[in-house]
C-alpha positions as CSV (number, residue, x, y, z in Angstrom):
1,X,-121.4,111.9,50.1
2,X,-120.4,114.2,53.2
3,X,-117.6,112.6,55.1
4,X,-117.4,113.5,58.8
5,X,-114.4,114.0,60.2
6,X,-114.3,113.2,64.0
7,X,-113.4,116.2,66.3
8,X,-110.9,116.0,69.1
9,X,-111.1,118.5,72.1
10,X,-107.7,119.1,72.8
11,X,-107.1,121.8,76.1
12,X,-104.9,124.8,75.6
13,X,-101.3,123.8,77.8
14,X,-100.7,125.9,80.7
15,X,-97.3,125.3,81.6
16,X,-96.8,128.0,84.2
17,X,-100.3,127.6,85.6
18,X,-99.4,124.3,86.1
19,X,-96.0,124.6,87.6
20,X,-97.1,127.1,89.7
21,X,-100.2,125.0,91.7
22,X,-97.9,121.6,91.6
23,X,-95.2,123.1,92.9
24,X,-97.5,125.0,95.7
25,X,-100.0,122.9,96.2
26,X,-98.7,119.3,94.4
27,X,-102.1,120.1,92.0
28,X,-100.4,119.3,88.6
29,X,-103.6,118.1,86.7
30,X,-106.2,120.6,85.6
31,X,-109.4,118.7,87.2
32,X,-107.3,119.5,90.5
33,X,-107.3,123.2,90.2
34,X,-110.3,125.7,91.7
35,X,-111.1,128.7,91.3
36,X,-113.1,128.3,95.1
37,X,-112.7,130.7,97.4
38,X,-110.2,129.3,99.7
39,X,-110.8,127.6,103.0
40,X,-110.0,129.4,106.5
41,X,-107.6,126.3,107.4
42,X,-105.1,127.3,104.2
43,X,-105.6,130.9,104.6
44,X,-104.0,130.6,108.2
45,X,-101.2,128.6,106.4
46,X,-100.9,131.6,104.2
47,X,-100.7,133.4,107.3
48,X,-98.0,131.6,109.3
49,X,-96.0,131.5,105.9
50,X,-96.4,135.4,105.7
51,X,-95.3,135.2,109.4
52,X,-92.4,133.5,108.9
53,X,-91.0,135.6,105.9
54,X,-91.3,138.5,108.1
55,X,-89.0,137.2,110.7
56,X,-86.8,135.9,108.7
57,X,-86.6,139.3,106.9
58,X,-85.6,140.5,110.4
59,X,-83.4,137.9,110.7
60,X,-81.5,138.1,108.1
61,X,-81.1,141.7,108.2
62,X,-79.6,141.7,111.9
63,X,-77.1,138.9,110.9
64,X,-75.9,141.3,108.0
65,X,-75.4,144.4,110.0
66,X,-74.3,142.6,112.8
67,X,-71.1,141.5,110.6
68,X,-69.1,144.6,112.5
69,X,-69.3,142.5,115.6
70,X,-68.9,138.7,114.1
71,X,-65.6,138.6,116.0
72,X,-67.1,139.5,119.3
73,X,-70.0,136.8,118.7
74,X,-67.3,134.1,117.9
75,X,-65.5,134.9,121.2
76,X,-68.6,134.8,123.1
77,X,-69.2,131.4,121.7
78,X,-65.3,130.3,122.9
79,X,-66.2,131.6,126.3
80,X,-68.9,129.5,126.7
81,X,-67.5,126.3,124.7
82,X,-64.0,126.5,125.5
83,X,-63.6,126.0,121.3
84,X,-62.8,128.6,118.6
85,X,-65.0,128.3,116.2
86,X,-67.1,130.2,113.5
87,X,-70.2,130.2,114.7
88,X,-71.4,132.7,111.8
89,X,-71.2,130.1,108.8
90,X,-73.5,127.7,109.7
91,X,-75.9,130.7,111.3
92,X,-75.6,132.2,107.2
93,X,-76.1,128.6,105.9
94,X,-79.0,127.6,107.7
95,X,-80.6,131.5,107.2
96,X,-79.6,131.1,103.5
97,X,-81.5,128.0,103.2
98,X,-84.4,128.7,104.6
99,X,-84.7,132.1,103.3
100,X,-84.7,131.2,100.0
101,X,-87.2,128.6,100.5
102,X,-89.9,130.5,102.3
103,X,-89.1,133.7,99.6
104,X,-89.9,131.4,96.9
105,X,-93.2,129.6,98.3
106,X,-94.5,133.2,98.8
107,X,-94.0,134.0,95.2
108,X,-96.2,131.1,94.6
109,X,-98.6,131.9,97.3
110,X,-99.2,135.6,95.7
111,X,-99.4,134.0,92.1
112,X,-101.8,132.0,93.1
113,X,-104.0,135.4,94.2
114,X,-103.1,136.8,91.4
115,X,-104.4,134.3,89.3
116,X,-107.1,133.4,91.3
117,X,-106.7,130.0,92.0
118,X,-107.9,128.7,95.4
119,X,-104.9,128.4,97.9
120,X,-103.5,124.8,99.2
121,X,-100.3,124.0,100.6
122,X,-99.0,120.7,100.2
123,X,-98.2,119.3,103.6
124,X,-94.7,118.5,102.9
125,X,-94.1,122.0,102.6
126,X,-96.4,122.7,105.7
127,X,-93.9,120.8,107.4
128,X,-91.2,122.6,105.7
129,X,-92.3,126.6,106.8
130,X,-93.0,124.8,110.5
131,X,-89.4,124.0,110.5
132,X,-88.1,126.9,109.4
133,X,-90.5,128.9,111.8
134,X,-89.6,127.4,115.1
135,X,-85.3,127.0,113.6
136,X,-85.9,130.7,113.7
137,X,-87.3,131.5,116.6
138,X,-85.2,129.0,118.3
139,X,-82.2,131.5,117.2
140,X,-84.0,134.8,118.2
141,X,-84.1,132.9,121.9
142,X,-80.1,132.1,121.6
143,X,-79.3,135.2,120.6
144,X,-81.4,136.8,123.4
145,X,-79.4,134.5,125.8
146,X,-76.1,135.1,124.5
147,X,-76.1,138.4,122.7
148,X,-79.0,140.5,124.0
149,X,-76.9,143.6,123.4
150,X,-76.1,143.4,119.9
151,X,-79.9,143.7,119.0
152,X,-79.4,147.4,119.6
153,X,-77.3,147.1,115.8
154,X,-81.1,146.7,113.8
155,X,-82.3,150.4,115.3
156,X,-78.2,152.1,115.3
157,X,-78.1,150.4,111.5
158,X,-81.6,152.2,110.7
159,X,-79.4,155.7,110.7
160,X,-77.6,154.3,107.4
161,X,-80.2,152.5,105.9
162,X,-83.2,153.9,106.7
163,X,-83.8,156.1,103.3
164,X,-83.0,153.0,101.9
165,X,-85.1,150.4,103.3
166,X,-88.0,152.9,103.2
167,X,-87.6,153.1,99.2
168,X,-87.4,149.1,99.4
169,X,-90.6,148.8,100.9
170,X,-92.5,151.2,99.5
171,X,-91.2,149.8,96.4
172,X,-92.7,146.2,97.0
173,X,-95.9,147.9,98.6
174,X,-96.7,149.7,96.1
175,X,-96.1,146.4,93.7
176,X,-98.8,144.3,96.2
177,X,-101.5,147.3,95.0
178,X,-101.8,144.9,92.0
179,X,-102.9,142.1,93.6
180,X,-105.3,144.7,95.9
181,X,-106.8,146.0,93.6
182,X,-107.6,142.7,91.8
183,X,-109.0,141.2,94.9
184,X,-111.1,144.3,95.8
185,X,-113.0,145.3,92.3
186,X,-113.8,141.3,91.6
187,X,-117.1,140.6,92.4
188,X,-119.0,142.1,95.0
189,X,-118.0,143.7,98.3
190,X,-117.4,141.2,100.8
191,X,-116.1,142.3,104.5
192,X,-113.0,141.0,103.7
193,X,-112.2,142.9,100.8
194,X,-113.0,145.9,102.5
195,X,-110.5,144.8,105.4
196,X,-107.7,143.9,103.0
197,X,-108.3,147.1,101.6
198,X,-108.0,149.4,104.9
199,X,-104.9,147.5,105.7
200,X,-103.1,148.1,102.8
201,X,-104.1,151.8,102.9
202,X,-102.9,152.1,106.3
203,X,-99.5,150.3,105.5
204,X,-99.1,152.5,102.6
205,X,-100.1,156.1,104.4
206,X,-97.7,154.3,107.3
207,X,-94.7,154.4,104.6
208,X,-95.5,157.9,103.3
209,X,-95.2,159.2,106.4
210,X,-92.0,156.8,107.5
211,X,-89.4,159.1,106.7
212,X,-90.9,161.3,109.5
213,X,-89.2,158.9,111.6
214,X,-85.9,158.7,110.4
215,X,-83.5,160.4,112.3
216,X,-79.7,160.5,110.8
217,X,-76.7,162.4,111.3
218,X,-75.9,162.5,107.5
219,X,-79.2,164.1,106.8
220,X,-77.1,167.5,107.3
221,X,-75.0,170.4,105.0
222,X,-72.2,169.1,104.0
223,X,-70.5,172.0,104.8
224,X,-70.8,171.0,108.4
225,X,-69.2,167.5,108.4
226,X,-66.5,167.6,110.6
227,X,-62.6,166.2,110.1
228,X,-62.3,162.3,109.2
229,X,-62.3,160.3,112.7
230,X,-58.8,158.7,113.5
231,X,-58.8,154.8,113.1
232,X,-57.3,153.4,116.3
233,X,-55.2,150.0,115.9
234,X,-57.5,147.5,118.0
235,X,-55.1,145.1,119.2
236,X,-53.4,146.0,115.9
237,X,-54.3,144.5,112.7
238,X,-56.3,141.6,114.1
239,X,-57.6,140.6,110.4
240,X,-54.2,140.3,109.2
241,X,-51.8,138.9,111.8
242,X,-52.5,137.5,115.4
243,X,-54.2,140.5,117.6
244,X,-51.5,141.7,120.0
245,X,-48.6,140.5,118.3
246,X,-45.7,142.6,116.9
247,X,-46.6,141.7,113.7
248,X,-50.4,143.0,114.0
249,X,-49.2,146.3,115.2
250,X,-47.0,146.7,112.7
251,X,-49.8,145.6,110.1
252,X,-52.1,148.5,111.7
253,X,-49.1,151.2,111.4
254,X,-49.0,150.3,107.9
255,X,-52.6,150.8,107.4
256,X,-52.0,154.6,108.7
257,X,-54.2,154.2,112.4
258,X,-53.4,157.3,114.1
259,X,-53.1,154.9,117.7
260,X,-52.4,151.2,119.0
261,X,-54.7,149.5,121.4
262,X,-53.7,146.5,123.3
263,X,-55.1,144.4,126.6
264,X,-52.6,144.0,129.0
265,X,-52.1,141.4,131.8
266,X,-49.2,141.2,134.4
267,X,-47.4,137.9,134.9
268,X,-46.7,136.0,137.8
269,X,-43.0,137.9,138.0
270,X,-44.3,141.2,137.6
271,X,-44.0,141.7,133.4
272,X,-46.9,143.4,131.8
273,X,-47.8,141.9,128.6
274,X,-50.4,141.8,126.1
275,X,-53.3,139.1,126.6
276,X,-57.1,139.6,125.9
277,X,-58.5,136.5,127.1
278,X,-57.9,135.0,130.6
279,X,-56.2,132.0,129.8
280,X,-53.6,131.3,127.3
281,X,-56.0,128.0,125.1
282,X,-57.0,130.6,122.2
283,X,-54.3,132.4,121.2
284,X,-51.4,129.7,122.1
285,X,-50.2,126.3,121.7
286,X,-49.8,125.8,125.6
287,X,-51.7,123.0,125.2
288,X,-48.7,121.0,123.8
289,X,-45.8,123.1,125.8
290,X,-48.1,123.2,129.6
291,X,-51.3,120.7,128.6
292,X,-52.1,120.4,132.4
293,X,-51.8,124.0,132.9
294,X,-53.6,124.9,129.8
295,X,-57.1,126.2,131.9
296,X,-55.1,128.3,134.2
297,X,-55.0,132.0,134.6
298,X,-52.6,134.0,131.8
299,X,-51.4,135.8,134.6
300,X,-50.3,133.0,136.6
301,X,-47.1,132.0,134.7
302,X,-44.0,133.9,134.6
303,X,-42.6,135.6,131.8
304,X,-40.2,133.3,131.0
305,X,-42.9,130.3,130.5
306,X,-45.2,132.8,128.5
307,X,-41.9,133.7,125.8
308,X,-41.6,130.6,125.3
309,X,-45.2,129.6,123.7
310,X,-46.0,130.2,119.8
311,X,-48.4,132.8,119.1
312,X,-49.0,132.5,115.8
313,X,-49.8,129.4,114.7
314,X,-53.4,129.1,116.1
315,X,-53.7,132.1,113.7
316,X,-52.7,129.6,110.8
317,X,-55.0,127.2,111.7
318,X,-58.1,128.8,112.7
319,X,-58.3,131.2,110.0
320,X,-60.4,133.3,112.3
321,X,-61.1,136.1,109.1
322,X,-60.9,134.4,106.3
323,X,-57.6,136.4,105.7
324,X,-55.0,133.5,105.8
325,X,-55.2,133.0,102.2
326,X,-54.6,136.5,101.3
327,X,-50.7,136.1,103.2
328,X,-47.9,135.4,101.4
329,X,-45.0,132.9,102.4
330,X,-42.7,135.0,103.9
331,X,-45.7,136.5,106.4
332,X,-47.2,133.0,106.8
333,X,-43.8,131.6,108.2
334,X,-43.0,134.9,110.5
335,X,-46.5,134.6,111.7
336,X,-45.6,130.7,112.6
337,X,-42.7,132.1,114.8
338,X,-44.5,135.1,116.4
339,X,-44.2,135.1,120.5
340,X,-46.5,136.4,122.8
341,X,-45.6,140.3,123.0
342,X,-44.8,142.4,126.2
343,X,-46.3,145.7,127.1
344,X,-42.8,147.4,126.5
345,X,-42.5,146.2,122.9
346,X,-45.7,147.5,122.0
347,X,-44.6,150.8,123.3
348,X,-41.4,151.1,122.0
349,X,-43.0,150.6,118.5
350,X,-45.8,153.0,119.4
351,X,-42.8,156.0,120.2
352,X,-40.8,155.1,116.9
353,X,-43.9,155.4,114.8
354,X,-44.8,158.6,117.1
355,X,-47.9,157.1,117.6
356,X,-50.5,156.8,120.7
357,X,-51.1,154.0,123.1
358,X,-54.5,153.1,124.3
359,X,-54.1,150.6,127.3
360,X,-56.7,147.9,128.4
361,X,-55.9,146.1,132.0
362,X,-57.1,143.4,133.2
363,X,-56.3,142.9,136.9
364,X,-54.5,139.9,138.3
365,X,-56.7,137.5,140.8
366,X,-56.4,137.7,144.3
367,X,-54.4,135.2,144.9
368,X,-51.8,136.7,142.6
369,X,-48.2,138.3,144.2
370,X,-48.5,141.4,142.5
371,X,-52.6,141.8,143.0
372,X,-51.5,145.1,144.8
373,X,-48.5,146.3,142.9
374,X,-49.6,145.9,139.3
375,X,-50.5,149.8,138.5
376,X,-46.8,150.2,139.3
377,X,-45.5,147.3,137.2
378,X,-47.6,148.7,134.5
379,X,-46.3,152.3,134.7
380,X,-42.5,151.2,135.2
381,X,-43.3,149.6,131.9
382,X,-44.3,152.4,130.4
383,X,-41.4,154.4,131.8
384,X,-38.5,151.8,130.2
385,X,-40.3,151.9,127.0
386,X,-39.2,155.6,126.4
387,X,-42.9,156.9,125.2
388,X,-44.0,160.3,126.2
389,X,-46.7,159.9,129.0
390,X,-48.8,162.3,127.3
391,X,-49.0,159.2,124.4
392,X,-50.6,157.0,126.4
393,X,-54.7,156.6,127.6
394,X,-55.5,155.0,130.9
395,X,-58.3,153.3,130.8
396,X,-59.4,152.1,134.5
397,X,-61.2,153.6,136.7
398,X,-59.2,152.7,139.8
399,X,-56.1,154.8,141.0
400,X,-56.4,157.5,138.3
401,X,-54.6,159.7,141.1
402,X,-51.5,157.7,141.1
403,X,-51.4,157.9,136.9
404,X,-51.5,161.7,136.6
405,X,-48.9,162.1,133.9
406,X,-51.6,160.0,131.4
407,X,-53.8,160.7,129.1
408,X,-57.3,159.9,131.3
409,X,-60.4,158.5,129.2
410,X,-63.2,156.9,130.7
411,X,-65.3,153.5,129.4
412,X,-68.3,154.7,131.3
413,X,-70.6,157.5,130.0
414,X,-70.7,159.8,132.6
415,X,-71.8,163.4,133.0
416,X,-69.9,166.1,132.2
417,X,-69.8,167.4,135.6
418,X,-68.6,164.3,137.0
419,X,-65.9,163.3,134.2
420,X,-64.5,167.5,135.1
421,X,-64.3,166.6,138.7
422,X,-62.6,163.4,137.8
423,X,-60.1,165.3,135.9
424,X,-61.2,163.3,132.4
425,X,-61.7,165.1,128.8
426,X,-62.0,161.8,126.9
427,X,-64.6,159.2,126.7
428,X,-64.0,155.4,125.0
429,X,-67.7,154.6,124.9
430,X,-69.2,151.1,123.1
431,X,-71.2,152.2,119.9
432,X,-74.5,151.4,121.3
433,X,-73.9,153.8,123.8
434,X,-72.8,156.5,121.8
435,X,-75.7,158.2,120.3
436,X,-75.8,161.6,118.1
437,X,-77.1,163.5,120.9
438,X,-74.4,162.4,123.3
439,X,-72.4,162.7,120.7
440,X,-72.8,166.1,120.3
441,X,-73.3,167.1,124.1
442,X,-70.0,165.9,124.7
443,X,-68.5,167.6,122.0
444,X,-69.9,170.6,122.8
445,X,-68.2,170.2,126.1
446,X,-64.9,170.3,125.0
447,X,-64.5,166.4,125.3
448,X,-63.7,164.0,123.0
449,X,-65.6,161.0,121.8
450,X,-63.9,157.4,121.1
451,X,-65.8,154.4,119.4
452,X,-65.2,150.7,119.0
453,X,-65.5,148.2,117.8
454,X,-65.9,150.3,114.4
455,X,-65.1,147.6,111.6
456,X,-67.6,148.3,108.4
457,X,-67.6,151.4,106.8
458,X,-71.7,151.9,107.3
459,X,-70.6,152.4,110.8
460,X,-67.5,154.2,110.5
461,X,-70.0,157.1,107.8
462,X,-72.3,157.3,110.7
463,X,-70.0,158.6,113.2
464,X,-67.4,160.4,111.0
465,X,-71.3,162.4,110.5
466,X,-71.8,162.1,113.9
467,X,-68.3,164.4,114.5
468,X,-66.3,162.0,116.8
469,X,-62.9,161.8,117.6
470,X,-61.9,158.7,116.8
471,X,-62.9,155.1,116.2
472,X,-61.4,151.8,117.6
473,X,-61.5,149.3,114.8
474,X,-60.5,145.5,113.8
475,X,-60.1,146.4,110.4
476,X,-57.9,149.6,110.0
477,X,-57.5,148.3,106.4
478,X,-61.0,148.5,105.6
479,X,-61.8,151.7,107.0
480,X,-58.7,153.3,105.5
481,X,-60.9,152.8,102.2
482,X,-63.1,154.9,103.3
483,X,-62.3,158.6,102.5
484,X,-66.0,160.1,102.6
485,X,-69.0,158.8,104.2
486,X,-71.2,156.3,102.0
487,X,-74.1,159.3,101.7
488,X,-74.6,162.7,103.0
489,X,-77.5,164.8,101.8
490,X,-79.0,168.2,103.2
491,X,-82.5,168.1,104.6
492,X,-83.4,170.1,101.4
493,X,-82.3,167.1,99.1
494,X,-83.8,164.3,101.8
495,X,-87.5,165.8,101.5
496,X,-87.4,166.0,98.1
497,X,-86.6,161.9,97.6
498,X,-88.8,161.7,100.0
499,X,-92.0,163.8,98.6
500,X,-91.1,162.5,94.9
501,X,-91.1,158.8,96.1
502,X,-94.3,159.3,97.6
503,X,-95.8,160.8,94.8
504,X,-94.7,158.3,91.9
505,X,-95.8,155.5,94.3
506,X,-99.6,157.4,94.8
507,X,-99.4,157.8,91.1
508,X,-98.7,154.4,90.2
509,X,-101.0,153.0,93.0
510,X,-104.3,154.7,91.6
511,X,-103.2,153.4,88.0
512,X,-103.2,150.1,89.5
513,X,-107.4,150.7,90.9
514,X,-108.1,152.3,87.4
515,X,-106.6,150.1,85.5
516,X,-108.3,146.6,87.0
517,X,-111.5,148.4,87.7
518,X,-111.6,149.7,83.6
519,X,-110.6,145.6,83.2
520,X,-113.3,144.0,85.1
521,X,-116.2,146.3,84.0
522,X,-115.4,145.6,80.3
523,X,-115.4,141.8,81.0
524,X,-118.8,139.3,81.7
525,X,-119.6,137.9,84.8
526,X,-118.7,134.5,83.5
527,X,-114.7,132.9,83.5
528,X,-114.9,131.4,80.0
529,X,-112.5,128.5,79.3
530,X,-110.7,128.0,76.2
531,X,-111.1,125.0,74.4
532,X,-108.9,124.0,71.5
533,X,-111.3,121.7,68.5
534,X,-108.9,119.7,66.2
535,X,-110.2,118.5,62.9
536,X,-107.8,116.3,60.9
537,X,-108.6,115.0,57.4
538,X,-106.4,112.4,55.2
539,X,-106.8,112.7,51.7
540,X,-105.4,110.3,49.2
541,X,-102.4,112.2,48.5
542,X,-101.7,112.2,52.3
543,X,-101.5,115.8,52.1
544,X,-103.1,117.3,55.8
545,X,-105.4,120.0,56.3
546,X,-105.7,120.8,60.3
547,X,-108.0,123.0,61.5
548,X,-108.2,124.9,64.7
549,X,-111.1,126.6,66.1
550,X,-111.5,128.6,69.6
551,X,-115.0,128.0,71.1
552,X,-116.0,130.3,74.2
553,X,-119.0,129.2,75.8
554,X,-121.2,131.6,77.9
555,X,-124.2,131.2,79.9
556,X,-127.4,130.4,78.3
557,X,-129.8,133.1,79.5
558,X,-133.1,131.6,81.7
559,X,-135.4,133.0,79.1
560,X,-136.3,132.5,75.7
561,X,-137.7,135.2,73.2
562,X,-141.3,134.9,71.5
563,X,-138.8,135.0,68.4
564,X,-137.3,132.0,69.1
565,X,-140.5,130.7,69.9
566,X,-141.7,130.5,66.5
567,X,-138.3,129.8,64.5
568,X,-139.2,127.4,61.9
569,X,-142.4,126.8,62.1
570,X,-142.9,125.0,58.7
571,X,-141.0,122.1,60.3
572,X,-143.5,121.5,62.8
573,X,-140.5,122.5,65.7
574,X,-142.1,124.5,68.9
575,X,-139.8,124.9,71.1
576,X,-142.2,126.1,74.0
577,X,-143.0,122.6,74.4
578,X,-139.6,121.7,75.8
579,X,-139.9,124.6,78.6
């Protein structure tokens, strides 16, 4: 006697499949999934999400070149808060986060076209790419308010990275040809799969042809790059030591800057000394020595009251860079007995080292007794220092006839005609204002070219390639790192990367169409599904014999064959009856 042995159906686990649609689309069973096309409402989702990723691609990339100016963005924020503050970390923590969470739903979004399952986002993380949508936007509007300027960094930065970020995406478009191609030779032609496939022919023919676009002052012989720019001390070392202290200066002299920059303010008694903000809150501890004169102007107390405020300790505290940790004992305690320094000290360093003073002034108010005297306060301070005149750059615009034995440089990009008539060889120009053409112009001119704030070394290659003069910088130690520009390459060698990027990515791209159209034609219309059969027999000796068996089943064809008609006739069987 035969003994049947029941048969269990037991599915095939798809662990990734699985992860991948609950994760997505909280669709963790298998009766859940579909291989429908999917609706209009979740294909704008997938929209928005793509949306999203795209500005926060832009996003993130502006914060990251934009860390040459963090300093300037954190006293922007103090000027409108009256609080020092690092208003970077919780812009990179927030970014981070959300980031990372729209990168990884779009990984699931694309497998999910890859694998051809329909598309649903669950609505918790609908809620979640809404969030991070408007949180980003929100910021682009701040920024806008509060920095409009610095959005200039994303085109300067596209000098220096642009060969790169052109690789990058061709890179990852070239990798989305996969998912094309598998969407366009499934099936039949639909509207939309001619669409899709236009746009990602004219995204692709957009990138060969990028590089077109790119415009770069490295992209030259190296035989033509010029002498390395001099690294000016701006406000001295300000990473290492409180910015116009002694202690900063000498931090910059050590770091090798060929000049010293410094703001300077006059006091109510007529003594020039170095202040970059307009009150004394930031950068002193007047709030315990003068607390109900701690929102007046700097240059409203006398010399006397100003010597005797610590500024250093605010340094200590604040930990404005991040650098506080890197100081040893010795430096933290002088830095916790620095005092606020005087014009004339600053000089008399400057002519010891036989170094070059750059001079920033900020005019006293109105009200102020020496509102009409404080050119001549400033220069009688330059005279008792002992420096050369010829050592030291004016900077205002106002009385240059009266400061005749100075170095003259102008903050304002004028023509070349008009700087001549004003008796100026030497511009100080912002580095959104300074481009390679002006560059050059000028250069050709016989005048020279100064840039600040120049504080990361992307920058500082750019216009060492660019041929200026100098650079004004926050971070002489950084840039003294620097002894060649990151890349330099001849237009011969920049074509070629070009043309043989192009070609490997055409090359791979038309595998891509081969090889799913050679898939698709060698495989039936129907999407069989795999279905694991488990047979288990127990003999006496409890010995167990398991077999497995893969069953594929495919579509029974409308028709039957006069063959199959007549099959077994001697049993008395016609199947034509059950037609």
């Amino acid at each position: 006697m035969v003994k049947h042995q029941p048969l269990q159906q037991v599915y095939e686990k798809q662990l990734c499949l699985s992860f991948i649609t609950g994760v997505y689309g909280c669709r963790w069973k298998r009766y859940q999934r579909s291989h429908d096309n999917s609706s209009k409402w979740e294909c704008a989702w997938f929209m928005i999400l793509c949306c999203t990723f795209s500005l926060l691609v832009v996003w993130a990339y502006f914060w990251l070149e934009a860390h040459n100016d963090y300093n300037q963005f954190n006293w922007l924020l103090y000027n409108r808060s009256g609080e020092w503050k690092d208003g970077t970390i919780p812009i990179f923590a927030t970014s981070a986060v959300g980031f990372s969470y729209i990168i990884f739903l779009m990984i699931l979004a694309l497998c999910h076209i890859s694998l051809g399952q329909q598309l649903n986002l669950y609505w918790v993380h609908k809620i979640g790419v809404s969030v991070a949508l408007i949180t980003t936007v929100s910021g682009v509007v701040f920024i806008n308010d509060l920095w409009r300027e610095e959005w200039d960094i994303i085109l300067i930065s596209f000098q220096s990275t642009g060969p790169f970020v052109h690789i990058g995406a061709l890179a990852a478009t070239t990798s989305l040809g996969w998912l094309v191609a598998g969407l366009v030779v499934r099936g039949q032609r639909t509207k939309f799969q001619m669409v899709l496939l236009l746009m990602y022919v004219i995204v692709l023919l957009a990138l060969y042809l990028a590089p077109l676009s790119i415009s770069s002052p490295c992209i030259m012989d190296r035989n033509s790059l010029k002498a390395r720019p001099d690294v000016i001390g701006r406000r001295g070392a300000p990473m290492l030591a409180p910015e116009n202290t002694l202690m900063s200066f000498n931090k910059a002299l050590q770091q090798g800057v060929s000049s010293l920059e410094a703001d300077v303010t006059v006091s109510l008694d007529g003594v020039p000394f170095l202040m970059r903000d307009s009150t004394l809150r930031r950068t002193t501890d007047i709030r315990k020595v003068y607390p109900d004169r701690q929102n007046k102007d700097a240059s409203l107390f006398n010399w006397t009251e100003i010597r005797s405020l610590n500024a250093g300790q605010w340094f200590l505290e604040s930990d404005p860079y991040w650098t506080v940790r890197s100081l040893t004992g010795k430096e933290r305690n002088r830095i916790g007995n620095l005092t606020v320094c005087s014009l004339v000290e600053m000089l008399r360093l400057a002519a010891r080292a036989n170094r070059s003073a750059l001079l920033n002034l900020h005019r006293p108010p109105p009200e102020h007794p020496h509102y009409k005297t404080w050119i001549m306060d400033t220069l009688w301070a330059v005279q008792r220092s002992g420096i050369s005149q010829k050592r030291v750059t004016w900077t205002p615009d106002t009385d240059r006839g009266r400061v005749r034995g100075l170095q003259q440089t102008s903050m304002v990009k004028l023509s070349v005609e008009e700087l001549r008539k004003r008796g100026i060889h030497s511009l100080t120009l912002h580095y959104s204002q300074a481009s390679n053409k002006d560059i050059q112009h000028f250069l050709v001119n016989n005048m020279s070219v100064t840039v600040y704030p120049v504080n990361e070394p992307w920058l500082y290659s750019l216009l060492w390639c660019s041929g200026v003069t100098s650079v004004s910088s926050d971070a002489p130690q950084v840039l003294r790192k620097v002894p060649y520009p990151l890349w330099l390459m001849s237009s011969y060698e920049y074509n070629f990367v070009w043309i043989i990027s192009d070609l490997v990515s055409f090359a791979i791209v038309m595998g891509i169409f081969i090889f799913q159209k050679w898939k698709m034609s060698g495989m039936q219309t129907y999407n069989p599904e795999q279905i694991m059969l488990s047979a288990v027999t127990r003999r006496p000796s409890r010995d167990i014999n398991i077999m497995k068996e893969k069953l594929i089943f495919s579509e029974v064809s409308n028709g039957v064959t006069n063959r199959d008609e007549h099959l077994y006739p001697e049993n008395g069987y016609d199947i034509g009856q059950y037609k």
